[in-house]
Backbone as ProteinMPNN parsed JSONL, in Angstrom:
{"seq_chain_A": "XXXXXXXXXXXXXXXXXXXXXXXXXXXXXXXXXXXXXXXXXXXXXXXXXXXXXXXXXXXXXXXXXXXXXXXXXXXXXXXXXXXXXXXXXXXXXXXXXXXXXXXXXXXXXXXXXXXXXXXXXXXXXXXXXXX", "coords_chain_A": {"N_chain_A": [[27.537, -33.154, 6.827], [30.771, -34.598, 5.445], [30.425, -36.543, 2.279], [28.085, -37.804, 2.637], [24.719, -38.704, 2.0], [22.056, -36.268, 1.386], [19.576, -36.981, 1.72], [17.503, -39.941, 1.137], [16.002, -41.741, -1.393], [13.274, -44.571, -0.27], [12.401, -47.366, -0.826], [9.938, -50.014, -0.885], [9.782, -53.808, -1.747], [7.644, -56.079, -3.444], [9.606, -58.112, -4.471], [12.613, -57.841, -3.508], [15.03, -58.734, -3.544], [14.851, -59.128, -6.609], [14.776, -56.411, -7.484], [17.257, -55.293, -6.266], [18.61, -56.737, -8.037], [18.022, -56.087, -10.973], [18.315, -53.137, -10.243], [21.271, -52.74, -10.037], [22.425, -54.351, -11.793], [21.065, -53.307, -14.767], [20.421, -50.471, -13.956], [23.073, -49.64, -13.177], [23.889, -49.024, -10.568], [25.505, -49.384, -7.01], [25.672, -52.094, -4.487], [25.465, -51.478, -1.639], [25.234, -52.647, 1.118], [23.27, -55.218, 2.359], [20.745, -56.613, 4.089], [19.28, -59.608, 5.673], [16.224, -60.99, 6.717], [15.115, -63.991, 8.804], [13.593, -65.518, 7.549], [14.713, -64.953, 4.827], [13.757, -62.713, 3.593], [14.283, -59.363, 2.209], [15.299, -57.458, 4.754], [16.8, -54.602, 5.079], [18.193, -52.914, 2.475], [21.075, -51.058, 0.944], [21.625, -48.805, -2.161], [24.296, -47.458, -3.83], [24.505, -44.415, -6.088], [26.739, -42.444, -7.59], [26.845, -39.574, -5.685], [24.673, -40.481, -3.912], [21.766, -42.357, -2.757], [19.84, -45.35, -2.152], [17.538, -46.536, -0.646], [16.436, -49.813, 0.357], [13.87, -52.036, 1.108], [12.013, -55.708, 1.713], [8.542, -55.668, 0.931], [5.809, -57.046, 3.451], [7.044, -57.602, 5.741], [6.166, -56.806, 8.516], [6.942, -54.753, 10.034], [7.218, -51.135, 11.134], [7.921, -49.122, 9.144], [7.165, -50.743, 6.789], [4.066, -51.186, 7.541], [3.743, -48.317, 7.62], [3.699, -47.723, 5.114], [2.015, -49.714, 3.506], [-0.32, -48.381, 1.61], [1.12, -46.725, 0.523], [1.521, -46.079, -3.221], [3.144, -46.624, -5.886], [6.69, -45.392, -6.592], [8.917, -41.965, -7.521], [11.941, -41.39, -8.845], [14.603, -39.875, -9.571], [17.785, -39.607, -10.923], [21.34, -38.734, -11.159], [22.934, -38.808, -13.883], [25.468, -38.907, -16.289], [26.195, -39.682, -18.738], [23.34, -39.976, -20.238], [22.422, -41.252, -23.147], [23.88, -43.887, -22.894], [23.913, -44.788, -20.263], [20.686, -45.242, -20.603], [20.713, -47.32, -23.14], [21.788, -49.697, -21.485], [20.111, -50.068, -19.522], [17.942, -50.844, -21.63], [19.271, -53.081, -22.692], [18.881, -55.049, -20.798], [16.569, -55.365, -20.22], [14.488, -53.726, -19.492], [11.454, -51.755, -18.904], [11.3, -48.618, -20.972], [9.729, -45.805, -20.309], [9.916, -43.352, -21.725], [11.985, -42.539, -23.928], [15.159, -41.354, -24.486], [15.215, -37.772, -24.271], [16.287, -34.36, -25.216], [15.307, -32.11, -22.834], [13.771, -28.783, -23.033], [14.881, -27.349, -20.552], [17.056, -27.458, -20.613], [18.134, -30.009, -19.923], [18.829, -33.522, -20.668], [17.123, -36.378, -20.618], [15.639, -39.983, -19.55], [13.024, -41.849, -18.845], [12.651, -44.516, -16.943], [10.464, -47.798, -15.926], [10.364, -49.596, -12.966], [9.644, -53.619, -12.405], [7.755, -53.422, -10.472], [6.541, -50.822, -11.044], [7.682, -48.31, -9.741], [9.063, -45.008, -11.03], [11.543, -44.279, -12.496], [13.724, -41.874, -13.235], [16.289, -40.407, -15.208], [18.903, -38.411, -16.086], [20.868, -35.469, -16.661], [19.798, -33.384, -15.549], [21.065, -31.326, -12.709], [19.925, -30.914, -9.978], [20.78, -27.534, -7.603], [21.605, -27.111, -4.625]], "CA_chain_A": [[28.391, -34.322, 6.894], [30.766, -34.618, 3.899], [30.558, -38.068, 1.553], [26.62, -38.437, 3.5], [23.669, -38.475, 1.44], [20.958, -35.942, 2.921], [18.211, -37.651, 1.241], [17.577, -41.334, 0.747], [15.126, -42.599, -1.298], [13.425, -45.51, 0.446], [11.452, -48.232, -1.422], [10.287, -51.445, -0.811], [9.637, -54.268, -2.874], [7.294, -57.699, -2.785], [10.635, -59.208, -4.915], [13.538, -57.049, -3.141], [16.195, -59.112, -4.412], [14.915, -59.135, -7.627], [14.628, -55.05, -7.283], [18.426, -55.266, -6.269], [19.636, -57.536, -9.627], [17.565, -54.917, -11.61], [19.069, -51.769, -10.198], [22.801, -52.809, -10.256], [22.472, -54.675, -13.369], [20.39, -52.687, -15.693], [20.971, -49.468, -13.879], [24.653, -49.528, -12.458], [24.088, -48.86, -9.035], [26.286, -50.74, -6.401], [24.984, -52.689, -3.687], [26.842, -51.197, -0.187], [25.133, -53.766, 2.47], [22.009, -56.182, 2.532], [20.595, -57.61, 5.078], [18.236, -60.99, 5.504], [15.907, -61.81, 7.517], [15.4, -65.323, 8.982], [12.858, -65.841, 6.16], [15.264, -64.807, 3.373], [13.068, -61.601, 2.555], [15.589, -58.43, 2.766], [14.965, -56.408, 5.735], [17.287, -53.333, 4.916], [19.655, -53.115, 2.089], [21.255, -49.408, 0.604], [22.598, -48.987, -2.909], [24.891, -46.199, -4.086], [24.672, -44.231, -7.204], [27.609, -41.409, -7.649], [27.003, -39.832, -3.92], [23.642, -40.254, -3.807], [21.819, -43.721, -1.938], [18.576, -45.291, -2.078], [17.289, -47.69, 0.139], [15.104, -50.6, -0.145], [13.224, -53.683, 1.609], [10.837, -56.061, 1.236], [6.885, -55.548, 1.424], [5.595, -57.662, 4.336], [7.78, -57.668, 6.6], [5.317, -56.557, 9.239], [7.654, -53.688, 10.595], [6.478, -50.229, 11.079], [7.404, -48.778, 7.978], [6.215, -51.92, 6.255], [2.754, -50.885, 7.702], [3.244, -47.442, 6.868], [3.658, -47.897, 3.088], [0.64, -50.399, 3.124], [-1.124, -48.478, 0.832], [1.598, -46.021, -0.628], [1.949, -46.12, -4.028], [4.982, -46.518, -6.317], [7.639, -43.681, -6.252], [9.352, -41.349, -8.744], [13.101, -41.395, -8.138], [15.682, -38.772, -10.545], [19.174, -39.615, -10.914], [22.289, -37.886, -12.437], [23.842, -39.168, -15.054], [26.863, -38.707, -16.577], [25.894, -40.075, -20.327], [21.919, -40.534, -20.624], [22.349, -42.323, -23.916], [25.087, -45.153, -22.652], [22.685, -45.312, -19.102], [19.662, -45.91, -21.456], [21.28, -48.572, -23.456], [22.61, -50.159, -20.573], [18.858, -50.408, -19.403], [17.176, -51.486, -22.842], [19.753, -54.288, -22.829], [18.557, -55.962, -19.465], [14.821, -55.574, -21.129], [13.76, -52.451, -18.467], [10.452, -51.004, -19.726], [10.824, -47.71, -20.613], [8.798, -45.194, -20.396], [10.491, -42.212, -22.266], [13.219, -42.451, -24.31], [15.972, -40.096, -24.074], [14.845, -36.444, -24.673], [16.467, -32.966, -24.685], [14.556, -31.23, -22.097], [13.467, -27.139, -22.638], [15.072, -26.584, -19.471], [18.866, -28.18, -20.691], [18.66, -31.459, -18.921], [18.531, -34.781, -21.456], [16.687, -37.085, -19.492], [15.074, -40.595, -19.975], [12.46, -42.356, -17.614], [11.922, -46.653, -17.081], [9.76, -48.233, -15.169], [10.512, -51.023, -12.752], [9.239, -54.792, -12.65], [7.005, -53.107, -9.468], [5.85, -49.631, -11.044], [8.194, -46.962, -9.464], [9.356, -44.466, -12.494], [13.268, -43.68, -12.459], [14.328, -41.135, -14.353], [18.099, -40.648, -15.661], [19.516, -37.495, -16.662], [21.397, -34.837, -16.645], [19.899, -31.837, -14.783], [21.681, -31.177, -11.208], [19.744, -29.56, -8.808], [21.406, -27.342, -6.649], [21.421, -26.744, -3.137]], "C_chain_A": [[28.861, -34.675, 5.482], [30.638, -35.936, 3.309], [29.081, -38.743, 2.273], [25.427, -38.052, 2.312], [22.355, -37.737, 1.982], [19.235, -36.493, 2.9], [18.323, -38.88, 0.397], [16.444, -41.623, 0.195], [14.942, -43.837, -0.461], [12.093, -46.029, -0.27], [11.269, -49.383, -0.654], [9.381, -51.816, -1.783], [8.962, -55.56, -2.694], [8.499, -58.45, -3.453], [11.785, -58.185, -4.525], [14.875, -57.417, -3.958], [15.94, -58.84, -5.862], [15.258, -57.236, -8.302], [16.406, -55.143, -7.516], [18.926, -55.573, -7.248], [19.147, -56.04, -10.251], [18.443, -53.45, -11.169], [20.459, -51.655, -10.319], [22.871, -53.389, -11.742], [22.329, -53.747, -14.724], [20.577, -50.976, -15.228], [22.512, -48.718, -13.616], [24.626, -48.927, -11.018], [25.415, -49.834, -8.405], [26.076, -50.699, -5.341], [26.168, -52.149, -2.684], [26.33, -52.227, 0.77], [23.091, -54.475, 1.822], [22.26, -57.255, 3.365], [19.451, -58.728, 5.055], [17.232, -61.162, 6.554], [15.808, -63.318, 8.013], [14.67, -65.988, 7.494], [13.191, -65.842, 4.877], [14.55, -63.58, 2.915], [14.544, -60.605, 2.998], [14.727, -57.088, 3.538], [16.003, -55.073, 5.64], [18.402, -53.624, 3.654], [19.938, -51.211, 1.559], [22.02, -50.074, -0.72], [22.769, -47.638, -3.663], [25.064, -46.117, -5.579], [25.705, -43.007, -7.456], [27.716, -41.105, -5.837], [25.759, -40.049, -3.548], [23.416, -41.952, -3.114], [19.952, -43.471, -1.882], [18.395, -46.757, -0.869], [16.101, -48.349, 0.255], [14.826, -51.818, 0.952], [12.158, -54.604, 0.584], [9.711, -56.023, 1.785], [6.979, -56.704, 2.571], [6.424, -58.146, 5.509], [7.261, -57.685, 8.169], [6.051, -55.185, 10.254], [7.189, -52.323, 10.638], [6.632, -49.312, 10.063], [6.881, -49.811, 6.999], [4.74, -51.308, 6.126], [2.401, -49.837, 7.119], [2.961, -47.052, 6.071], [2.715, -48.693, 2.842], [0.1, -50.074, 1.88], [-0.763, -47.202, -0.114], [1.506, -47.052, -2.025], [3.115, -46.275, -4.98], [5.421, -45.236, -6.354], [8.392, -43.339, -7.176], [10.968, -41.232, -7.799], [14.049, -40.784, -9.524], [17.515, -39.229, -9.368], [19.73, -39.21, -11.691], [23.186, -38.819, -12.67], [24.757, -39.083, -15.817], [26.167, -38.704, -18.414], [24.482, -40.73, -20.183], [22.028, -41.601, -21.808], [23.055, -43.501, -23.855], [24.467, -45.579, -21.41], [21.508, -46.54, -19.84], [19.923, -46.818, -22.268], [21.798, -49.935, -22.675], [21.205, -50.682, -20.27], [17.653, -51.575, -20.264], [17.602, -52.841, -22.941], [19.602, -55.244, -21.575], [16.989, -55.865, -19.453], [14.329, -54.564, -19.738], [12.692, -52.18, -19.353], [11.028, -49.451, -19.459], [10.121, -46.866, -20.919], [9.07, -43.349, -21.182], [11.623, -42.146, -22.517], [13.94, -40.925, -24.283], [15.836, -38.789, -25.008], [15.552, -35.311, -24.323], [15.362, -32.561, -24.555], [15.07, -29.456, -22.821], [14.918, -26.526, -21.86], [16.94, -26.886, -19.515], [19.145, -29.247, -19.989], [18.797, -32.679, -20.214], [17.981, -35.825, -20.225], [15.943, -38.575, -20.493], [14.269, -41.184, -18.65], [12.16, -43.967, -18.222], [11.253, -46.924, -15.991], [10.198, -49.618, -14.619], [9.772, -52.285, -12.71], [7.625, -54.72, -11.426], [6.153, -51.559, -9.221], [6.516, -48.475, -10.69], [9.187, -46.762, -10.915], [10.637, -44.145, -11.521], [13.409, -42.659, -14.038], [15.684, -40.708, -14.704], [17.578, -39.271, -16.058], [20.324, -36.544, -16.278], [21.286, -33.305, -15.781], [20.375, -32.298, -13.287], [21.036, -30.04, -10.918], [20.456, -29.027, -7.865], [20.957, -26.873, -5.023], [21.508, -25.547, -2.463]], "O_chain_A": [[28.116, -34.957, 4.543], [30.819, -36.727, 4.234], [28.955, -39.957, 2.435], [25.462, -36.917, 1.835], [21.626, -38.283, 2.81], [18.248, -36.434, 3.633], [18.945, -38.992, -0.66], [15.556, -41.843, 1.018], [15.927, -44.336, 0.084], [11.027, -45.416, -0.334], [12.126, -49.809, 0.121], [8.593, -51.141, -2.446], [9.488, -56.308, -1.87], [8.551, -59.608, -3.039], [11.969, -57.466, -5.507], [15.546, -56.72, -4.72], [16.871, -58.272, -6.433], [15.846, -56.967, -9.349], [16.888, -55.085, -8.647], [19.816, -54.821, -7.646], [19.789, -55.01, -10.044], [19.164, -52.874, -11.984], [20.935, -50.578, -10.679], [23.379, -52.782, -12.685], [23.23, -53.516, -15.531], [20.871, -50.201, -16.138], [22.879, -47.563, -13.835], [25.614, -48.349, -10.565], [26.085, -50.675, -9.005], [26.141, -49.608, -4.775], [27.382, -52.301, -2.824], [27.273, -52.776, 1.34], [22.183, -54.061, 1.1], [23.085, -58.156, 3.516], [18.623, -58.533, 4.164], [17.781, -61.668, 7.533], [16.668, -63.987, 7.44], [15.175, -66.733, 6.654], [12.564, -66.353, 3.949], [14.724, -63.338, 1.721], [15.478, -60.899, 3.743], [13.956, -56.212, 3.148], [15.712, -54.375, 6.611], [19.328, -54.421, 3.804], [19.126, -50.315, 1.795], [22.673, -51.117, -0.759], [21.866, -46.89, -4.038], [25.493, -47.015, -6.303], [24.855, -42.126, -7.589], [28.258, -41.799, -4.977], [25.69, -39.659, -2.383], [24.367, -42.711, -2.93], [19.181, -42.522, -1.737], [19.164, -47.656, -0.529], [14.986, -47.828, 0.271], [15.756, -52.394, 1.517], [11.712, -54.444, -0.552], [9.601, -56.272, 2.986], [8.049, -57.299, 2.699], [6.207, -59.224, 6.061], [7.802, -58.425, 8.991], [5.408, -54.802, 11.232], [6.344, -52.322, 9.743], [5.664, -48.579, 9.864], [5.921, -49.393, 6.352], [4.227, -50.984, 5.055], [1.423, -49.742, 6.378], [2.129, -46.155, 5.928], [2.312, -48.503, 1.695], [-0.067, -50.945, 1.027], [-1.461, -46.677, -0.982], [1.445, -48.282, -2.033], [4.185, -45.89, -4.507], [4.767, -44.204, -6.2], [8.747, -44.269, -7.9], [11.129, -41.064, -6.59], [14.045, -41.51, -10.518], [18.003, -39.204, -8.239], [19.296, -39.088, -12.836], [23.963, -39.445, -11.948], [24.257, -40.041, -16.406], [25.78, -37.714, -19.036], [24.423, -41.949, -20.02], [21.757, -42.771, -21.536], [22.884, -44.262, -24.808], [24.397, -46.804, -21.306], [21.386, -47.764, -19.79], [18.951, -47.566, -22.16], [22.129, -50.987, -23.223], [20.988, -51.797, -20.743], [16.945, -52.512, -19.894], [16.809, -53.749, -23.188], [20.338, -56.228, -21.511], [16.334, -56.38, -18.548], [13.608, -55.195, -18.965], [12.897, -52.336, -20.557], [11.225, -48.982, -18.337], [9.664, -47.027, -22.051], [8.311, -42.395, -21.009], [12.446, -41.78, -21.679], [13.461, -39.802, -24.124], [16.223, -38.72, -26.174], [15.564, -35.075, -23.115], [14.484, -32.481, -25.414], [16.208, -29.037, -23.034], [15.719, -25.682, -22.26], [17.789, -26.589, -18.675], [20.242, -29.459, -19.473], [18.958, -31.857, -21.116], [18.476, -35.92, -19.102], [15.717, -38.495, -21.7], [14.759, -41.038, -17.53], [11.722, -44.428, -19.276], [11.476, -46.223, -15.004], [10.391, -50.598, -15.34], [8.708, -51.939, -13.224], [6.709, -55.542, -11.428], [5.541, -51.114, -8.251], [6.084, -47.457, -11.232], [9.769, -47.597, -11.607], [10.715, -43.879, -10.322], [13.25, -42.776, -15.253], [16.233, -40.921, -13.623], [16.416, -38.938, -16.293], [20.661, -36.818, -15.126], [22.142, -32.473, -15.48], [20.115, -33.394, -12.791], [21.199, -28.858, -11.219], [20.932, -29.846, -7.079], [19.925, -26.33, -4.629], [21.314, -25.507, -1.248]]}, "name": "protein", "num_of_chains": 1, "seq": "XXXXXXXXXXXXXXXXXXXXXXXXXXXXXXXXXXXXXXXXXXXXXXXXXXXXXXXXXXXXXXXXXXXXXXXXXXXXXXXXXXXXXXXXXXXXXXXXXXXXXXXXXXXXXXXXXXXXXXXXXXXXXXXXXXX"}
């Protein structure tokens, strides 16, 4: 399916919204839909990076992936980048921790990794895996 993402990350978050400011802000994502529950937590939202798409909630929700992530861990998530060092600036200036400034990789990638406000590592750079 062309313009479809075949793999979505899928996070959630005990501050979802706050997850959302953070990833469009500090990373440049852009928010395609969010939804609310009655409670105000966010029960589904998606946000698009080039063609790629991650998707997030919030913890407690009581829903069945809710439950199933109980007692996952945070998650490693690689995105391509266009300009690692103008990403990573972009980051530093919305106070992201990160966790590896921008390095030429061995393997020809430049890459940098931050950590969010909730522990999952993002990493920026440049290698494209192919399919």
């Amino acid at each position: 399916m062309a313009g479809v993402p075949s793999i979505c990350p899928t996070l959630l978050y005990t501050d979802a919204k706050a997850a959302i400011q953070l990833l469009t802000e500090a990373f440049g994502f852009t928010q395609v839909a969010a939804y609310e529950g009655e409670d105000g937590t966010v029960a589904h939202a998606e946000l698009s990076y080039g063609n790629g798409m991650v998707m997030l909630g919030s913890r407690g929700t009581g829903g069945l992936f809710d439950k199933a992530m109980e007692t996952a861990g945070p998650a490693g998530v690689y995105v391509l980048v266009d300009d690692v060092d103008a990403h990573h600036r972009r980051a530093v200036e919305h106070g992201v921790e990160i966790v590896m400034e921008p390095t030429d990789q061995d393997y020809g990638s430049r890459d940098y990794m931050a950590r969010d406000a909730e522990g999952n590592v993002w990493s920026f750079g440049t290698y494209a895996p192919q399919v």
